[in-house]
C-alpha positions in Angstrom: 0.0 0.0 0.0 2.8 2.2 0.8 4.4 1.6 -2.3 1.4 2.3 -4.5 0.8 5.9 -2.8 4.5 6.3 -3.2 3.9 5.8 -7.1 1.3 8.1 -7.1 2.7 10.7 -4.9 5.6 10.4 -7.8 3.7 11.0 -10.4 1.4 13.5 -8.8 4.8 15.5 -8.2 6.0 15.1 -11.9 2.6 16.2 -13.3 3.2 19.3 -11.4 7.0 19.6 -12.4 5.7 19.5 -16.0 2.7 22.3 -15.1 5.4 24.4 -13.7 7.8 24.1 -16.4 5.1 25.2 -18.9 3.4 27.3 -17.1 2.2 29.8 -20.2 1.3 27.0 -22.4 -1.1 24.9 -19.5 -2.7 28.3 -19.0 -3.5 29.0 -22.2 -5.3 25.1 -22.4 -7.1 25.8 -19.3 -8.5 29.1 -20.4 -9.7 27.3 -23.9 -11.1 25.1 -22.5 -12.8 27.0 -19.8 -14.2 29.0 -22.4 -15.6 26.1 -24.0 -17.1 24.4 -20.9 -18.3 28.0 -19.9 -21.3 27.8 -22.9 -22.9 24.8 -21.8 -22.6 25.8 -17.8 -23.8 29.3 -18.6 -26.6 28.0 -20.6 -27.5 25.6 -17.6 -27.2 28.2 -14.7 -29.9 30.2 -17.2 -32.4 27.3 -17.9 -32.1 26.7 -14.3 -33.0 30.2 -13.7 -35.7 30.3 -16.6 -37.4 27.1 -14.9 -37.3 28.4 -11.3 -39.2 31.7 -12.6 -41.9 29.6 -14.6 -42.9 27.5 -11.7 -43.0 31.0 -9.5 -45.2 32.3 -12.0 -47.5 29.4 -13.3 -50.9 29.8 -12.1 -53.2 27.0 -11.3 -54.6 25.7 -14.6 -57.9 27.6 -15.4 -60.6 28.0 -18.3 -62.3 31.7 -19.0 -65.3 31.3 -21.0 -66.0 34.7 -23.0 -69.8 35.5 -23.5 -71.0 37.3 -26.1 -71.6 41.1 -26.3 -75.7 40.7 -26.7 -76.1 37.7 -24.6 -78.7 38.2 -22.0 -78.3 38.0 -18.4 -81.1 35.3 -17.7 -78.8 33.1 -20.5 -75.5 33.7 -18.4 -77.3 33.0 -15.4 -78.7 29.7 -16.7 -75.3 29.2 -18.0 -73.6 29.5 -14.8 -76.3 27.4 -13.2 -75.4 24.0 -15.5 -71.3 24.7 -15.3 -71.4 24.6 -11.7 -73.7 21.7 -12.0 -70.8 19.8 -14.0 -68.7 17.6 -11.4 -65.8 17.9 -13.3 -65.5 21.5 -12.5 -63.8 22.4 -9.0 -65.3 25.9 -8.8 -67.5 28.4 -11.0 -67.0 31.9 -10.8 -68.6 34.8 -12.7 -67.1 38.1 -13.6 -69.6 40.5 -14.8 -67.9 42.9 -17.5 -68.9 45.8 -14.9 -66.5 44.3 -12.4 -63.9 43.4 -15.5 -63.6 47.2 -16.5 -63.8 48.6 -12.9 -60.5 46.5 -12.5 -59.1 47.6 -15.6 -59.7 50.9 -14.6 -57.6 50.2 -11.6 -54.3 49.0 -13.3 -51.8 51.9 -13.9 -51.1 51.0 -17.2 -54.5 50.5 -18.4 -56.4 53.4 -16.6 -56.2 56.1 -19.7 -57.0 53.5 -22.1 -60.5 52.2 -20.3 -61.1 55.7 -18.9 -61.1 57.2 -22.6 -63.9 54.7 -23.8 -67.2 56.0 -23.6 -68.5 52.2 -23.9 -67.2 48.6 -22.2 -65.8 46.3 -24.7 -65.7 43.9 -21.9 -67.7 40.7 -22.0 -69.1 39.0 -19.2 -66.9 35.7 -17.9 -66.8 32.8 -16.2 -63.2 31.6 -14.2 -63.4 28.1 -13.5 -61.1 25.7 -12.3 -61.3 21.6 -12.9 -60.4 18.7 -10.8 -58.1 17.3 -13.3 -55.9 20.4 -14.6 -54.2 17.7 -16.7 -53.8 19.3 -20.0 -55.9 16.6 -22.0 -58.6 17.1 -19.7 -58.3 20.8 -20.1 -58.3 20.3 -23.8 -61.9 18.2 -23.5 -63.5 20.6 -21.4 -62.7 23.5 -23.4 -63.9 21.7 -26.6 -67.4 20.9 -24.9 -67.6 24.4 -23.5 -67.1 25.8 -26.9 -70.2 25.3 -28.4 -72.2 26.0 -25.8 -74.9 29.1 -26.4 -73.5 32.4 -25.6 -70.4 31.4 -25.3 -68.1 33.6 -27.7 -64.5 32.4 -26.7 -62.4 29.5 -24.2 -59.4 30.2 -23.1 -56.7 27.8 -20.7 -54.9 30.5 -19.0 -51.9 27.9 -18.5 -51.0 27.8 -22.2 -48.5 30.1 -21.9 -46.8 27.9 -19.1 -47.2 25.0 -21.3 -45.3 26.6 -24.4 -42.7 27.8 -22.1 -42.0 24.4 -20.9 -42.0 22.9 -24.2 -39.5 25.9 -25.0 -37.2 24.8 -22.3 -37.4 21.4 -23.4 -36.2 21.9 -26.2 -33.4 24.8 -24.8 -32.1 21.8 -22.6 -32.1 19.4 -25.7 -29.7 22.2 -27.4 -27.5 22.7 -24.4 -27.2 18.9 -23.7 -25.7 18.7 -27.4 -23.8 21.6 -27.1 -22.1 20.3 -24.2 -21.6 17.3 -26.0 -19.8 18.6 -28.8 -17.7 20.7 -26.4 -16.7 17.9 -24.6 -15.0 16.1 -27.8 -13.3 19.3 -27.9 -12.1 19.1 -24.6 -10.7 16.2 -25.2 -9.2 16.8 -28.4 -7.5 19.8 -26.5 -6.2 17.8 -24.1 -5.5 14.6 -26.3 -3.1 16.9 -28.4 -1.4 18.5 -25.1 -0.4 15.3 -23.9 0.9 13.9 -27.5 3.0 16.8 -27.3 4.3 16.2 -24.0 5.2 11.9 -25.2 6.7 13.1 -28.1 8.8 15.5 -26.4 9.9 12.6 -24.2 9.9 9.8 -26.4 13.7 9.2 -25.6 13.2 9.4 -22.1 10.5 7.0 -21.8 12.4 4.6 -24.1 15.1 4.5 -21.7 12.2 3.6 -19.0 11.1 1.2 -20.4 14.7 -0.7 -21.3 15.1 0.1 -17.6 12.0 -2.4 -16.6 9.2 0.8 -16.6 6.0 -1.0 -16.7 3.0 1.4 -19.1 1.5 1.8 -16.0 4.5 4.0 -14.4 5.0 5.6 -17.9 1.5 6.6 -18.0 0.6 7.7 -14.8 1.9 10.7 -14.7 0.6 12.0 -18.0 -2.7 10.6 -16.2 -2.7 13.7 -13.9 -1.5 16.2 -15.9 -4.4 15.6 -18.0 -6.8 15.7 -15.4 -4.8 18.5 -13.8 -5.7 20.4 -16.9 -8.7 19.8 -17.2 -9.4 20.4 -13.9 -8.0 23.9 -14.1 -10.1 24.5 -17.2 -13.1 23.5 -15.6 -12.4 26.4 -12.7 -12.0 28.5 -15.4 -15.2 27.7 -16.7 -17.0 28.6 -13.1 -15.5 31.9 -12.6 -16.6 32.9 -16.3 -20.0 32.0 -16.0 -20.2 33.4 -12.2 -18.9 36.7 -13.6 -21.2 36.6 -16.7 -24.3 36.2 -14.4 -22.7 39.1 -11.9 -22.6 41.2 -15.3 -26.5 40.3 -16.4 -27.9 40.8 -12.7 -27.0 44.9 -13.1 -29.5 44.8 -16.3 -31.8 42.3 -14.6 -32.3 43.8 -11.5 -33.2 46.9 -13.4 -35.6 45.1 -15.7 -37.3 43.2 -12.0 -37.8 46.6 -10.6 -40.2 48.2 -13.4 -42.2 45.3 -12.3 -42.2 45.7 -8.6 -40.0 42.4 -8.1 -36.6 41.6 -7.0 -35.9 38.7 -9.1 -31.9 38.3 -9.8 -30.3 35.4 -11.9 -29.1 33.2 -9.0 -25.7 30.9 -9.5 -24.8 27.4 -10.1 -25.7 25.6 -7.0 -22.9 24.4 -5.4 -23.3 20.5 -6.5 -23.7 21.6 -9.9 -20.5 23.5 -9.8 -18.4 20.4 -8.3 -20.3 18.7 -10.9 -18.8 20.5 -13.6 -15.2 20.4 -12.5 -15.3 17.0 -11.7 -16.9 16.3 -15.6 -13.9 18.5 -16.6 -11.4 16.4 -14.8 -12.6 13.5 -16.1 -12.9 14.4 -19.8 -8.8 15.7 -19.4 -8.0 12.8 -17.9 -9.9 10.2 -20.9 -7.9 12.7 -23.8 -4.5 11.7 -21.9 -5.7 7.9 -21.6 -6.4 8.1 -24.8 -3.4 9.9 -26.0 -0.8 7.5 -23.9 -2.4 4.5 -24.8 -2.0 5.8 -28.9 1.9 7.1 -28.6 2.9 4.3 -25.9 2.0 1.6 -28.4 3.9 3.5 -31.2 7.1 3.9 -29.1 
């Protein structure tokens, strides 16, 4: 056991020798390919963000039924009287266009609009809310309600939330490829570092190996330097996208205020951040695998 950590300890020490002795170059690597792991972690920490301020903001599933203008109010009435007689409906409730325009009245943005009208344009509503806000259901209920008399227009106030999800479905789709991709490059950056580093070595690991090296000794080292890179890279990677986010918060707290809120683009959590360093690590340490394994069999 001893001798095993001493081997490691050795090779931990030369990966650093070699870090050390190229310091320039293994910083320019590491800042590559922290800018490359820094799209897909950015575009996380944002969908993350995006997600957290759609499930804020979704309201419980709902249907508005829209009457029309010249309907009576003995037919709403009578209306009303068979929805909340349905017992797939959770609750019925009826806005008169009176109360819809006194509250239009009473939004800031709105108030000179309504108060210039000399008419309401408003119809009169019903709100209700289902026992099954599953989105099929939704769908059936609003076809039914459709046709019924006096009713001019149905509308699921959670469509919105539904299109956004499917929008950040296919957002996570994009950045799960992205990151992908940029992880072939990662590898292919650090693949070609270590080649490099063989190649400029090739006599001295010759001599190794005459000497009794095993590929295991050979390799180890080039092992951690790898993953030292990678490592370093994926740091990189955290401090851009924590310093992009600190950049969009001045802009977005701005934005939140207009609206009365004090919403802010949070960071990565703290497991998703060890997360990506340790994914960085891993992907420097598979290009040096891959690029010993190559060169060793060569020499």
């Amino acid at each position: 056991m001893n001798a095993w950590l001493r081997q490691h300890g050795r090779a931990i020490a030369s990966a650093a020798a070699k870090i050390s002795a190229q310091r320039t170059t293994n910083a320019v690597s590491a800042l590559v390919i922290g800018i490359a792991l820094a799209l897909p972690a950015g575009g996380y920490a944002l969908l993350s963000n995006l997600t957290g301020l759609a499930q804020r903001t979704s309201l419980e599933p709902q249907l508005s039924l829209y009457m029309l203008p010249e309907t009576k109010s003995s037919e709403s009435e009578a209306l009303g009287k068979r929805l909340r007689a349905d017992p797939r409906l959770a609750a019925v409730r009826f806005v008169p266009r009176d109360e819809a325009l006194a509250a239009m009245r009473g939004t800031e943005a709105l108030a000179e609009v309504f108060a210039a009208l000399e008419r309401n344009p408003l119809p009169d509503a019903f709100v209700l809310r289902a026992l099954d806000s599953a989105p099929g259901a939704l769908d059936v209920l609003a076809g039914e309600y459709r046709v019924l008399p006096g009713v001019a227009q149905v509308q699921i106030d959670s469509d919105w939330a539904r299109r956004l999800e499917a929008v950040l479905r296919i957002a996570r789709t994009g950045i799960f490829m992205l990151g992908a991709l940029l992880g072939i490059a990662l590898v292919a950056v650090t693949f070609n570092t270590i080649r490099l580093q063989v190649l400029t070595q090739r006599q001295e690991i010759e001599v190794t190996k005459l000497l009794g090296a095993t590929d295991g000794f050979i390799r180890r080292p080039f092992f951690y330097l790898g993953a030292a890179q990678g490592l370093a890279g994926g740091v990189a990677a955290l401090g851009i996208v924590w310093l992009s986010i600190e950049s969009l918060n001045q802009g977005v707290r701005a934005l939140a205020a207009t609206y009365g809120s004090a919403f802010q683009l949070t960071h990565l959590a703290g497991a998703d951040g060890v997360a990506v360093a340790a994914l960085a690590a891993f992907l420097g340490w598979l290009g040096a695998f891959l690029s010993v394994s190559i060169h060793l069999r060569e020499i």
